[in-house]
KOLTOR-934425 format. One record per residue (C-alpha): residue in one letter; z, x, y. Coordinates in steps of 0.5 Angstrom, whole numbers, plus 500, padded with zeros to 3 digits. Layout:
<recs>
AZXY;...
</recs>
This chain:
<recs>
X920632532;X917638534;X910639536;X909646529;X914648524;X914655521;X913655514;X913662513;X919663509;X918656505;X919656498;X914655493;X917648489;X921650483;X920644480;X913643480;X911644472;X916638471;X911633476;X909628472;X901626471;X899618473;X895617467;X891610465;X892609457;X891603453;X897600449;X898595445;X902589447;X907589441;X909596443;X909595451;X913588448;X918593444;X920598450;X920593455;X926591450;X928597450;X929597457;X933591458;X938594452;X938601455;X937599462;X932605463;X925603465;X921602460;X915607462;X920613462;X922611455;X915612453;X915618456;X921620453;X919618446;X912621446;X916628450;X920628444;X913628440;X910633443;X916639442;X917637436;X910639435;X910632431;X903629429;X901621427;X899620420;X892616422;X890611416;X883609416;X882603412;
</recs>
């Protein structure tokens, strides 16, 4: 291992706007329960499947219809 590296031809990472967040966020259980088996059928891993349906929200521009009772 060297004791210093040159970086300054680095290259700025392309991929830095896709990074993903980590974020704390309250779901009900029958939801969760949902996805995850989503998951087992799909064999995708359930958090990305959230990410994925709510990512297909967002470009959709599509908004919830929220009920007050």
């Amino acid at each position: 291992m060297k004791e210093e590296y040159d970086f300054s031809n680095a290259k700025k990472n392309p991929y830095v706007r896709s990074l993903k967040k980590q974020i704390t966020i309250n779901l009900d259980g029958d939801t969760v329960e949902y996805f995850k088996r989503l998951a087992e059928k799909t064999g995708i891993p359930y958090q990305t499947l959230i990410n994925l349906y709510l990512t297909e929200c967002a470009k959709g521009g599509k908004e919830p219809k929220v009920i007050w009772s």
